[in-house]
N, CA and C atoms as an extended XYZ file, in Angstrom:
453
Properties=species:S:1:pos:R:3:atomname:S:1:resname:S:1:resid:I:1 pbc="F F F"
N        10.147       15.757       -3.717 N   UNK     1
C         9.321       14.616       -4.065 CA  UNK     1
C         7.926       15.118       -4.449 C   UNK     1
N         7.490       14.472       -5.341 N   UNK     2
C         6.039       15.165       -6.477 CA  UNK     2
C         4.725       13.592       -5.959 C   UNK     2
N         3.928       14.031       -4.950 N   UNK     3
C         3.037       13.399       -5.097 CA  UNK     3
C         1.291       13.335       -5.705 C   UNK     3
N         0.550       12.612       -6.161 N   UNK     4
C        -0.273       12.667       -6.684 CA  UNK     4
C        -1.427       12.869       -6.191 C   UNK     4
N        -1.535       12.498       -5.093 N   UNK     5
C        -2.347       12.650       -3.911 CA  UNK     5
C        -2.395       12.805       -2.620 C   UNK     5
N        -3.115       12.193       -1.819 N   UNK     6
C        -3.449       11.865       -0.233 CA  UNK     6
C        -3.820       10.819       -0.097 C   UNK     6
N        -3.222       10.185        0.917 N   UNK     7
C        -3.629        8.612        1.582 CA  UNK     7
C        -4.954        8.418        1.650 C   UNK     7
N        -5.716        9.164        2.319 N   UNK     8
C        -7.038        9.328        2.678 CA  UNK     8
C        -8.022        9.333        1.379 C   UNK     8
N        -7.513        9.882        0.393 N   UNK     9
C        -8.313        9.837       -1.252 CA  UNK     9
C        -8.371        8.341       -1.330 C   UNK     9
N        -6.811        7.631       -1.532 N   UNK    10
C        -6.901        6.548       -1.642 CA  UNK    10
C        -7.359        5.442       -1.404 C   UNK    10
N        -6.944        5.730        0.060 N   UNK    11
C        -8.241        4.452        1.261 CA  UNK    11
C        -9.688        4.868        1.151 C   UNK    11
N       -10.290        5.671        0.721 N   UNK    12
C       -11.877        6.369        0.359 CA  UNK    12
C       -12.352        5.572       -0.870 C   UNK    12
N       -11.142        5.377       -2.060 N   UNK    13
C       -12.016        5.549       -3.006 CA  UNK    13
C       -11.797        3.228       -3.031 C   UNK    13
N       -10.717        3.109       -2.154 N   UNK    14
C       -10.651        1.239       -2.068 CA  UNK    14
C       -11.869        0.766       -0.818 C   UNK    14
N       -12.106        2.076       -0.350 N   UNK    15
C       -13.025        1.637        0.741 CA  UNK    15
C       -14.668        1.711        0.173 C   UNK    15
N       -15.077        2.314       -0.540 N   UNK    16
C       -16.400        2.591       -1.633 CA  UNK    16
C       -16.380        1.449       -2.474 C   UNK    16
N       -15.241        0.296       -3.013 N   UNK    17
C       -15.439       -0.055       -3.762 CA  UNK    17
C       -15.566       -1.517       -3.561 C   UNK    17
N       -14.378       -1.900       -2.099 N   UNK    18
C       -14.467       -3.170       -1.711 CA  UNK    18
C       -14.975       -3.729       -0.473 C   UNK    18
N       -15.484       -4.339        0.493 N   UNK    19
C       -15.087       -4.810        2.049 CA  UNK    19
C       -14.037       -5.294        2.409 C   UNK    19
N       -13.342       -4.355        3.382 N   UNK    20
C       -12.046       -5.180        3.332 CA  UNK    20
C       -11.933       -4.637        5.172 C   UNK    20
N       -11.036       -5.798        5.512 N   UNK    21
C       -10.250       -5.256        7.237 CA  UNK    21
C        -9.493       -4.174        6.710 C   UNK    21
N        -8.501       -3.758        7.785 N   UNK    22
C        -7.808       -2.535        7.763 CA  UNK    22
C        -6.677       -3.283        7.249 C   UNK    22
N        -6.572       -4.865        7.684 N   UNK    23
C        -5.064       -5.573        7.153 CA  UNK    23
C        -5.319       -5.153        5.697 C   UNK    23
N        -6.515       -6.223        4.914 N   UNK    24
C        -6.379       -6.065        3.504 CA  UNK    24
C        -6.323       -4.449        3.304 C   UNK    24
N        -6.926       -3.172        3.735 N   UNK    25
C        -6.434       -2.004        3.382 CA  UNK    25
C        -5.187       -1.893        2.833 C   UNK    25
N        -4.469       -1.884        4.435 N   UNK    26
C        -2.760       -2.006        4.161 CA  UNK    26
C        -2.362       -1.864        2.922 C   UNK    26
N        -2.471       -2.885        2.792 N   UNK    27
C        -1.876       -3.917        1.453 CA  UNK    27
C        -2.163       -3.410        0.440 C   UNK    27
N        -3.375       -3.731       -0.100 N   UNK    28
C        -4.114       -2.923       -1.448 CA  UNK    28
C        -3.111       -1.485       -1.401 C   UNK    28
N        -3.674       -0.561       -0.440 N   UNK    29
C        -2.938        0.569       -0.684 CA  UNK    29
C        -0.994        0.668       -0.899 C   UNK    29
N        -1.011       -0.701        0.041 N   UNK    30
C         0.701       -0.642       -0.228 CA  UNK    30
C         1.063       -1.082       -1.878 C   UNK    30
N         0.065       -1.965       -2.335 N   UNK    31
C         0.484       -2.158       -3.722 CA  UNK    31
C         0.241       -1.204       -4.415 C   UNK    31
N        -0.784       -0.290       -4.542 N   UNK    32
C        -0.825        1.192       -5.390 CA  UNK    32
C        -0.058        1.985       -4.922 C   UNK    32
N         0.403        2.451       -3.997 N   UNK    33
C         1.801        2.651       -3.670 CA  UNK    33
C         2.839        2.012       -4.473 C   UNK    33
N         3.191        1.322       -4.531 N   UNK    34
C         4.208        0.512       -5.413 CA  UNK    34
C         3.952        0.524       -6.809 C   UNK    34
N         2.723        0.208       -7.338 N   UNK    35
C         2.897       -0.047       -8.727 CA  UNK    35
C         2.772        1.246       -9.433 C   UNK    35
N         2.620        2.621       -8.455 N   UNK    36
C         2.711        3.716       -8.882 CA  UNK    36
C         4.515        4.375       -9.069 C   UNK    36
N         4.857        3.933       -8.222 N   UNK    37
C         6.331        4.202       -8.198 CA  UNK    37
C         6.611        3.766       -9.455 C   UNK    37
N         6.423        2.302       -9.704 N   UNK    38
C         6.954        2.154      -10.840 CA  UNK    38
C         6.528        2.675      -12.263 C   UNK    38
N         5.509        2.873      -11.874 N   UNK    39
C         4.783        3.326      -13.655 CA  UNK    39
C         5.092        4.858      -14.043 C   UNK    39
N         5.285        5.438      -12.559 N   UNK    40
C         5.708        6.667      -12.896 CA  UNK    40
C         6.634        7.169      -12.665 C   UNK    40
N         8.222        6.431      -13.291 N   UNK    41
C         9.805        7.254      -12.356 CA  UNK    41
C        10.362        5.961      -13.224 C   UNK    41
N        11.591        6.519      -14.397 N   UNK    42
C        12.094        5.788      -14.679 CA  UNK    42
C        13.235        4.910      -14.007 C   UNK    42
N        13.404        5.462      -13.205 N   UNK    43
C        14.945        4.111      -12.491 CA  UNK    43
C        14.338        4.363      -10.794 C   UNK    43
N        15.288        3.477      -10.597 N   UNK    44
C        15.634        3.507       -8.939 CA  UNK    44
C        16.324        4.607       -8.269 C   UNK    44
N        17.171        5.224       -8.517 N   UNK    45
C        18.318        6.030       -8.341 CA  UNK    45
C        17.614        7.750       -8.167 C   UNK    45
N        16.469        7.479       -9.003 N   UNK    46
C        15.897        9.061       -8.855 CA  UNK    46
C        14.323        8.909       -9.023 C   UNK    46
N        13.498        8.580       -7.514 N   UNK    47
C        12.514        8.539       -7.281 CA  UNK    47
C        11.660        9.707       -7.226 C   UNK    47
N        11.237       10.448       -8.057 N   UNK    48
C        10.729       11.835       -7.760 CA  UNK    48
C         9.042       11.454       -7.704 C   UNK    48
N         8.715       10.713       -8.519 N   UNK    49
C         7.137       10.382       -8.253 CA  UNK    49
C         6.399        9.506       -7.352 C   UNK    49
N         5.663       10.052       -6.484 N   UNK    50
C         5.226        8.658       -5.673 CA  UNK    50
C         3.485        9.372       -5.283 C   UNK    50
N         2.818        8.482       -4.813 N   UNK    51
C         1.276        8.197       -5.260 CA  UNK    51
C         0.907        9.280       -4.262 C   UNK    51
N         1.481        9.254       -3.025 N   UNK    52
C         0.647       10.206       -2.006 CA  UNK    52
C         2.168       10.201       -1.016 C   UNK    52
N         2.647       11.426        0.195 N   UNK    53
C         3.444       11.448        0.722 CA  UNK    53
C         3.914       11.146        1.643 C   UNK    53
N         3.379        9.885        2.923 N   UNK    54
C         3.691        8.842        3.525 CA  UNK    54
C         4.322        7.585        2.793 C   UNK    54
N         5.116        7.614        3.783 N   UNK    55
C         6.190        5.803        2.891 CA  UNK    55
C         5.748        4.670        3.875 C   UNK    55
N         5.463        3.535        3.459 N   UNK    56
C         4.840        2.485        4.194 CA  UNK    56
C         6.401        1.994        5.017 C   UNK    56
N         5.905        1.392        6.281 N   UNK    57
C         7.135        1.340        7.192 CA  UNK    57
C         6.588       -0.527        7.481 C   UNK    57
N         7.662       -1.265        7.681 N   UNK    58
C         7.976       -2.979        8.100 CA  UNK    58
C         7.866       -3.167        9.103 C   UNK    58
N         6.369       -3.405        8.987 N   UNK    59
C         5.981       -3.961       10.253 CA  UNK    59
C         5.682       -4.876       10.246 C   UNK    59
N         5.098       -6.306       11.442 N   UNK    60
C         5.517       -7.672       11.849 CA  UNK    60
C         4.430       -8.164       10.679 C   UNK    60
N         3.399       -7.591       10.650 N   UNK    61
C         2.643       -8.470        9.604 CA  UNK    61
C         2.772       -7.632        8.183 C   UNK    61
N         3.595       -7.309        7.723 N   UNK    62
C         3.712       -6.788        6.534 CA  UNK    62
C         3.823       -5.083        6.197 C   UNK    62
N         3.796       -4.707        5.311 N   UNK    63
C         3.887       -3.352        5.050 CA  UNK    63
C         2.841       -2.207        5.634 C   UNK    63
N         3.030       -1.303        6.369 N   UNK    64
C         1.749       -0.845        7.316 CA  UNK    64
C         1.834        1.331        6.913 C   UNK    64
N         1.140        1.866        6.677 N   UNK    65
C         1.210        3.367        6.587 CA  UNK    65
C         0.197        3.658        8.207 C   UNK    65
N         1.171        4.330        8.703 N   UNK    66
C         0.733        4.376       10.066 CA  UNK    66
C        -0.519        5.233       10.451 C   UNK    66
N        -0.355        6.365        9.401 N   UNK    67
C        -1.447        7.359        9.788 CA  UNK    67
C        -2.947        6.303        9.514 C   UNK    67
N        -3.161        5.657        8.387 N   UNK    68
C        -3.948        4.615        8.016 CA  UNK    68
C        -4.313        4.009        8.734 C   UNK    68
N        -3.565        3.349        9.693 N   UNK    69
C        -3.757        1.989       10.706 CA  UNK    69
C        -4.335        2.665       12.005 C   UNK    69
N        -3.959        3.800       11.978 N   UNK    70
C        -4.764        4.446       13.560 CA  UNK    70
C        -5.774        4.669       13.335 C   UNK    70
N        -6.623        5.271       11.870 N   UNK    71
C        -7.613        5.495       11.619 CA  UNK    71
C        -8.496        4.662       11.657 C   UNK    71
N        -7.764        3.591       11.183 N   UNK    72
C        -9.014        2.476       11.323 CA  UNK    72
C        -8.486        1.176       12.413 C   UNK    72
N        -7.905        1.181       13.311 N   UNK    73
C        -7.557        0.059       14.306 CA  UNK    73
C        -9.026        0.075       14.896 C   UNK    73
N        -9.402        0.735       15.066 N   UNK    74
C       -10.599        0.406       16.256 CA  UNK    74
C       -11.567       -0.618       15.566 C   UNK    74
N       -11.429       -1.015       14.048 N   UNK    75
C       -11.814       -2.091       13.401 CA  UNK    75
C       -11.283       -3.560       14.243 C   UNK    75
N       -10.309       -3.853       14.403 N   UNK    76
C        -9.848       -4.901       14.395 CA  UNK    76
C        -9.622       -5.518       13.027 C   UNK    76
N       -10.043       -6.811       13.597 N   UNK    77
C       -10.292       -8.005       12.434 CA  UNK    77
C       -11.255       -7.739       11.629 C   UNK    77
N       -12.324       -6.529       12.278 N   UNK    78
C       -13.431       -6.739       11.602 CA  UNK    78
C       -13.833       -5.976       10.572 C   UNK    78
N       -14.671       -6.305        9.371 N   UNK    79
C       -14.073       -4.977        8.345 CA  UNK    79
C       -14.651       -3.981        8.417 C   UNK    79
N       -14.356       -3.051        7.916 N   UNK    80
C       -14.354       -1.463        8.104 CA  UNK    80
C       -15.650       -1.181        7.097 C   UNK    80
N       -16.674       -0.857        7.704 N   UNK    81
C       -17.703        0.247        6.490 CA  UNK    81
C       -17.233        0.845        5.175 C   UNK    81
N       -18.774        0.324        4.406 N   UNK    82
C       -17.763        1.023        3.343 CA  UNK    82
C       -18.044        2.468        3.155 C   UNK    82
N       -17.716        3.303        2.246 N   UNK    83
C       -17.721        4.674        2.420 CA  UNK    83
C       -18.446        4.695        0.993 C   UNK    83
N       -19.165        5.945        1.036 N   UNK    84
C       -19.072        7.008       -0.365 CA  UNK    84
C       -18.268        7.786       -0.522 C   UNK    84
N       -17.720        7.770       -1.768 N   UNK    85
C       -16.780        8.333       -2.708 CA  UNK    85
C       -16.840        9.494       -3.779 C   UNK    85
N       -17.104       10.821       -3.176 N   UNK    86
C       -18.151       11.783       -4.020 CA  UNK    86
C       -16.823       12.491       -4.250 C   UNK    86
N       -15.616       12.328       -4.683 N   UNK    87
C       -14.470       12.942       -5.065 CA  UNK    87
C       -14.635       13.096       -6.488 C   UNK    87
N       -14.012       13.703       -7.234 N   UNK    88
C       -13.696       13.795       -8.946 CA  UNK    88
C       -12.121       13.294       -8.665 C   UNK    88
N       -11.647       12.735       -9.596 N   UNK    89
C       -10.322       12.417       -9.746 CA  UNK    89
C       -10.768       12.307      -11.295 C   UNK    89
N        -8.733       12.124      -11.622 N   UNK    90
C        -8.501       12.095      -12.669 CA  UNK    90
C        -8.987       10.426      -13.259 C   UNK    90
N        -9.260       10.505      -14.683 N   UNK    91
C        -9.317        9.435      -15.162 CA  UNK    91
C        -8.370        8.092      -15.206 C   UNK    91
N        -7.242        8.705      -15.580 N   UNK    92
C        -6.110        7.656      -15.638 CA  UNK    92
C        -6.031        7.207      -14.104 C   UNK    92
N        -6.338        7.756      -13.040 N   UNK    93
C        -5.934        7.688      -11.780 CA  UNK    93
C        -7.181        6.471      -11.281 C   UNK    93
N        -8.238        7.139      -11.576 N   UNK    94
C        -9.715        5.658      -11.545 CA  UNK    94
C        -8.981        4.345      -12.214 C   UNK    94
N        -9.034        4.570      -13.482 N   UNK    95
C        -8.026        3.917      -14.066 CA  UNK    95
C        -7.376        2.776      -12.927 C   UNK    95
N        -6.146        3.164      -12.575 N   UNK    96
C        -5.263        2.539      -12.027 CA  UNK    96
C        -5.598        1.661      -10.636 C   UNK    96
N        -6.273        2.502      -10.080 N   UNK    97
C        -7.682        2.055       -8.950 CA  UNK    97
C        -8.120        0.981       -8.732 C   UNK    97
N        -8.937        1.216      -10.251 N   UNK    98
C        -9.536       -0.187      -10.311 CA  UNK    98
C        -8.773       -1.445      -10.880 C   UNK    98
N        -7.529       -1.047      -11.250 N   UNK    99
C        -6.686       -2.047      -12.046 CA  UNK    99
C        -6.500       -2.933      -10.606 C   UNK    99
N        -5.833       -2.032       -9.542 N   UNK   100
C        -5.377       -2.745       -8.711 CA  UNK   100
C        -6.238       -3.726       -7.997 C   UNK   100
N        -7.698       -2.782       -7.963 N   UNK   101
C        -8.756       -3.596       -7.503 CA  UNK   101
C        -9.035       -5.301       -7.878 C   UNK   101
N        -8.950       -4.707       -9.569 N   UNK   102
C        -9.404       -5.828      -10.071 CA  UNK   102
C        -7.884       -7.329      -10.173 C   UNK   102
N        -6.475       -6.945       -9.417 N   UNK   103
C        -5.673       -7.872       -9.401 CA  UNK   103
C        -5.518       -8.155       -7.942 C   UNK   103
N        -5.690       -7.271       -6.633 N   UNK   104
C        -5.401       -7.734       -5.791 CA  UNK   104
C        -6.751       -8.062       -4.566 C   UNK   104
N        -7.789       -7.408       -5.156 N   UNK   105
C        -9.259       -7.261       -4.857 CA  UNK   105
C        -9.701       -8.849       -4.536 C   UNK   105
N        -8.952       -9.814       -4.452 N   UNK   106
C       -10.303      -11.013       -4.345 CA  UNK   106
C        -8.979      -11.850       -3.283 C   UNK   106
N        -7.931      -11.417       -3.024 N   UNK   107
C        -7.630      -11.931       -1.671 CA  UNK   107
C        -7.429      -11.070       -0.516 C   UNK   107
N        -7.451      -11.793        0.614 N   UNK   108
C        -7.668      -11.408        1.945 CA  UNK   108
C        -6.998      -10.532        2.414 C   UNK   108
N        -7.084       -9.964        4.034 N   UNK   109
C        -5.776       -9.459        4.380 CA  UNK   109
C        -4.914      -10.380        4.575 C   UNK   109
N        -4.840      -11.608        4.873 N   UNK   110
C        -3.891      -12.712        5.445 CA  UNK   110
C        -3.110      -13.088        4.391 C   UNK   110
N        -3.878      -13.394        3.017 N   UNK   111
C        -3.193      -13.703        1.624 CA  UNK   111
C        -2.309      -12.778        1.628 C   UNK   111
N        -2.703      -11.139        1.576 N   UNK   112
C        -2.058      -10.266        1.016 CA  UNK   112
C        -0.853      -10.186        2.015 C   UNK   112
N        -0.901      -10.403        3.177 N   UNK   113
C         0.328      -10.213        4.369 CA  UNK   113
C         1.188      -11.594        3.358 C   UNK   113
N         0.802      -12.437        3.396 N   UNK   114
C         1.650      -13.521        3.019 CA  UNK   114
C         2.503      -13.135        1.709 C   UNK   114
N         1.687      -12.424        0.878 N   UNK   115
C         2.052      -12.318       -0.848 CA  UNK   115
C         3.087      -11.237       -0.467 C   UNK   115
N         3.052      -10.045        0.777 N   UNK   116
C         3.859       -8.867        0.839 CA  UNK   116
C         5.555       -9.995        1.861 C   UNK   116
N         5.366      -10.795        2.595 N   UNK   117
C         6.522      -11.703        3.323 CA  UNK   117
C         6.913      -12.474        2.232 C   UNK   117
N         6.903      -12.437        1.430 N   UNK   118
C         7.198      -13.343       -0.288 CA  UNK   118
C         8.331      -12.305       -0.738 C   UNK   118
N         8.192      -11.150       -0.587 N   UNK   119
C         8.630      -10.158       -1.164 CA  UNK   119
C         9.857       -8.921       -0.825 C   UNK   119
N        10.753       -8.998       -1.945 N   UNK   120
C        11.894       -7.909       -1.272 CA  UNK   120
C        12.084       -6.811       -0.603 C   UNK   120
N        11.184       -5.748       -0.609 N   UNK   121
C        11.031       -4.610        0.276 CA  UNK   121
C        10.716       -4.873        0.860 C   UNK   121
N         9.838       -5.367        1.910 N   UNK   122
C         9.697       -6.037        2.818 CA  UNK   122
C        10.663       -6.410        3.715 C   UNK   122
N        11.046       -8.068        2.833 N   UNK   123
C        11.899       -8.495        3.567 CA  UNK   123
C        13.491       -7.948        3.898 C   UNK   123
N        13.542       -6.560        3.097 N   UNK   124
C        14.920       -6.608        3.113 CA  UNK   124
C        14.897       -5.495        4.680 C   UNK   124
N        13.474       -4.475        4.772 N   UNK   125
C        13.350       -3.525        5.668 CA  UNK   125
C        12.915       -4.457        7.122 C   UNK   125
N        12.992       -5.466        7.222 N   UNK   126
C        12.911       -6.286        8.568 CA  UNK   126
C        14.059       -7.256        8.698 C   UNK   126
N        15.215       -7.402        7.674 N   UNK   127
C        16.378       -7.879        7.522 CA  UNK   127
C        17.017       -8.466        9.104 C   UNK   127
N        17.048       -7.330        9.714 N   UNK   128
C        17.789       -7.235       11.057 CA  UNK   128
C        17.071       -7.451       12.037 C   UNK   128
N        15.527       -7.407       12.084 N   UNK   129
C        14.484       -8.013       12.566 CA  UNK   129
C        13.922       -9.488       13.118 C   UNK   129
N        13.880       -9.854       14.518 N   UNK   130
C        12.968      -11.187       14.750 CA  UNK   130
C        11.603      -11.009       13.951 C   UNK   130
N        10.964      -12.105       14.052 N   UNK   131
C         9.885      -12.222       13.468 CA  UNK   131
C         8.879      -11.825       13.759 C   UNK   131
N         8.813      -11.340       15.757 N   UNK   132
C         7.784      -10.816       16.316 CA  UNK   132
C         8.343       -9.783       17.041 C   UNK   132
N         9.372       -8.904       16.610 N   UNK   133
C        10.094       -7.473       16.904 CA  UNK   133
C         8.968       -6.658       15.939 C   UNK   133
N         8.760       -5.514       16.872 N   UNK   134
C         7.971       -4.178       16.588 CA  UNK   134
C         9.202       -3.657       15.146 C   UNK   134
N         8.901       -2.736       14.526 N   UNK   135
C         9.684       -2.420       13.705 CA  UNK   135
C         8.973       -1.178       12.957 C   UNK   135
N         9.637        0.165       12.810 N   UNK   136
C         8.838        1.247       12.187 CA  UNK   136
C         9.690        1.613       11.227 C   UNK   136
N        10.757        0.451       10.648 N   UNK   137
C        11.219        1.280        9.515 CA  UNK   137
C        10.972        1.350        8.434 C   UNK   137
N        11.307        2.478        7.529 N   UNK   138
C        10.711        2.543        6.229 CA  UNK   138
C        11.265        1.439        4.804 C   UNK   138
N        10.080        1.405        4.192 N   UNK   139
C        10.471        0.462        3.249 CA  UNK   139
C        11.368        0.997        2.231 C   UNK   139
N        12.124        0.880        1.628 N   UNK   140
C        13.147        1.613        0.726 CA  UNK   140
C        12.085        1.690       -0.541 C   UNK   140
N        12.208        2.996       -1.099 N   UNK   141
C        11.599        3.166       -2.401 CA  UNK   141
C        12.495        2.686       -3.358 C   UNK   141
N        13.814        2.940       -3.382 N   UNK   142
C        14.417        1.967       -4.397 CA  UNK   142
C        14.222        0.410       -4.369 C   UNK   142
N        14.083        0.110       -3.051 N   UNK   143
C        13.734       -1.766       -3.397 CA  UNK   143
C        12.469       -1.560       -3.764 C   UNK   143
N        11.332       -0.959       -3.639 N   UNK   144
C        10.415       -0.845       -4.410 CA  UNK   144
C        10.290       -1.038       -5.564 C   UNK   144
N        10.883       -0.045       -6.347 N   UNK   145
C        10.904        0.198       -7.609 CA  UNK   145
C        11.996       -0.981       -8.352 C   UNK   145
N        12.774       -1.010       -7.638 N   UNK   146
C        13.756       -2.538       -8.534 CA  UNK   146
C        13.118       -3.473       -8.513 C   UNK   146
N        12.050       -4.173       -7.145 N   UNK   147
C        11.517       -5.263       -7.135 CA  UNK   147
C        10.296       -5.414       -7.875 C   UNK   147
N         9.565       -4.122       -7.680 N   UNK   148
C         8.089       -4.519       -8.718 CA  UNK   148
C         8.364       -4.454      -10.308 C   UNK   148
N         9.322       -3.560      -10.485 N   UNK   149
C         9.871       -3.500      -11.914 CA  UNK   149
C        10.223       -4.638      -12.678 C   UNK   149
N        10.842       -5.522      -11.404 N   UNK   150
C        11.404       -6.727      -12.424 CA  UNK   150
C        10.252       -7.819      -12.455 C   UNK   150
N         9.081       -7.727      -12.240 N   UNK   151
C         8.013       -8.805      -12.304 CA  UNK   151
C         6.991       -8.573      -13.139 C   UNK   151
């Protein structure tokens, strides 16, 4: 598996740009996660590209990357500082950044938990799941890539 980065680049350069809790983190990052899968790997069947090398795992309020959530739990509810961002990255990669910024950037963490329980990877990796069962399993990169593909 060929990744593009590190989690930590990622949450740095959404954390410099927006205020957000660690929920809306999540999320944001779970959707660049996703819409990277898809933009870069033609089918489902042979996932070789993905954004950074943690897979987000189904948890009770939505899609969660664990190393992420420890880093910043001691937030709570409350949002997280923002950071400076003195990295170079690639262009196309800012690019994509801010794309996501600028589509998923103006709702909440609560919206975004709701918009990710709307949704097939998700729901299919808590399938066997109560509604308030702990759960660390991983989200399938193929329902990934079939579900954001087809929208």
């Amino acid at each position: 598996m060929n990744w593009r980065t590190n989690i930590e680049l990622v949450a740095n350069y959404f954390l410099s740009r927006v205020i957000m809790t660690n929920k809306k983190l999540q999320k944001i990052v779970y959707y660049a996660y996703c819409w990277f899968i898809v933009n870069h790997n033609d089918n489902s069947e042979n996932i070789t590209n993905v954004l950074f090398r943690e897979q987000p795992e189904a948890w009770i309020h939505g899609p969660v990357f664990p190393t992420l959530y420890e880093k910043y739990r001691q937030y709570g509810r409350d949002t997280i500082p923002q950071v400076e961002f003195n990295e170079t990255i690639d262009e196309d990669l800012e690019e994509f950044f801010n794309e996501i910024i600028e589509i998923f950037g103006e709702f909440d963490g609560d919206q975004l938990e709701l918009m990710t329980h709307n949704e097939s990877p998700w729901l299919e990796a808590r399938k066997n799941y109560n509604n308030n069962e702990p759960s660390n399993k991983l989200i399938s990169l193929e329902e990934i890539y079939n579900y954001y593909s087809s929208i």
